[in-house]
Steps between C-alpha positions, in 0.01 A plus 500: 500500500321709230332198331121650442205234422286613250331161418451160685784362286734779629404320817490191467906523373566698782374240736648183340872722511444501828411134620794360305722763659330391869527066392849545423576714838311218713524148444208328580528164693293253357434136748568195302429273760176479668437576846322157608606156463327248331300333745434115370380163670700173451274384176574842344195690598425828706257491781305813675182538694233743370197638696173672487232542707487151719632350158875356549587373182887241497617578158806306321641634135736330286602559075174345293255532253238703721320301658336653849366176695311603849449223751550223289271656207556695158445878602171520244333217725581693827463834390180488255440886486791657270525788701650282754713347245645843378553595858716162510680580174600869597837437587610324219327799267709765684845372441421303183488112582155379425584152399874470642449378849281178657306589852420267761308682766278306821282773593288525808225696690274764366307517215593500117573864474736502793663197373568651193638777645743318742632244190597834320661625797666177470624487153619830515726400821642210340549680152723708675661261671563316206604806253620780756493693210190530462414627864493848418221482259282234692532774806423780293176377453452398868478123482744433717310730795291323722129603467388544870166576454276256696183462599380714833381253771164487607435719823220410751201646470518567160360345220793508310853618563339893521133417383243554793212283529197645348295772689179388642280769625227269616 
């Protein structure tokens, strides 16, 4: 081996000699099939739970126009802020569907920002129910991990869950 590099392109034809020597020693197995089944309801749709905070959000997706209804209303009535709305929308933006899939969703408990948080939760469980194919980018951005995070009880004698009342020295 008395091949000298005097230049990056000396190197770089060095380096693709040897990855086509190394692809045709090992054959790489490539997985047509996905791991998951299809998971689907009787009327053709796929059904998970999402949750966030004390938000537990029922959500139901099926092939549409794009259309996100929650509880019975259009999700620009429900969710008027459109930070709440992009929240909603994030797994469809990750794996390319805005506008392919309808969402049903019955949400309940907690307030608007937890809500939105468990619907997304929601849609990205069914997404990948629906498409498993699409699982590995929906849990590469960590939608389909529960967020935990609650809020710390209120202890006695406390104004708060750690505030003390305020200090009094007459």
């Amino acid at each position: 081996m008395s091949d000298t590099v005097n230049s990056l392109s000396d190197l770089q034809g060095l380096t693709a000699g040897a990855d086509t020597a190394a692809s045709a020693a090992a054959p790489v197995a490539t997985q047509s099939a996905p791991l998951r089944q299809q998971e689907l309801d009787k009327h053709g749709r796929a059904y998970a739970t999402g949750r966030r905070k004390d938000a537990v959000a029922r959500v139901w997706v099926k092939p549409g126009t794009g259309k996100i209804t929650v509880n019975g209303r259009d999700q620009e009535t429900y969710f008027a802020r459109p930070t709440l709305r992009l929240v909603i929308n994030q797994p469809f933006s990750v794996t390319d569907r805005e506008g392919q899939y309808d969402v049903i969703c019955t949400v309940k408990g907690g307030g608007l920002s937890g809500q939105a948080g468990a619907v997304k939760h929601g849609i990205a469980q069914a997404l990948s129910k629906y498409e498993p194919a699409l699982r590995g980018a929906v849990k590469a951005e960590g939608f389909l991990t529960r967020d935990s995070r609650t809020v710390e009880r209120k202890k006695y004698g406390r104004a708060k869950a750690r505030r003390s009342f305020q200090f009094s020295k007459r």
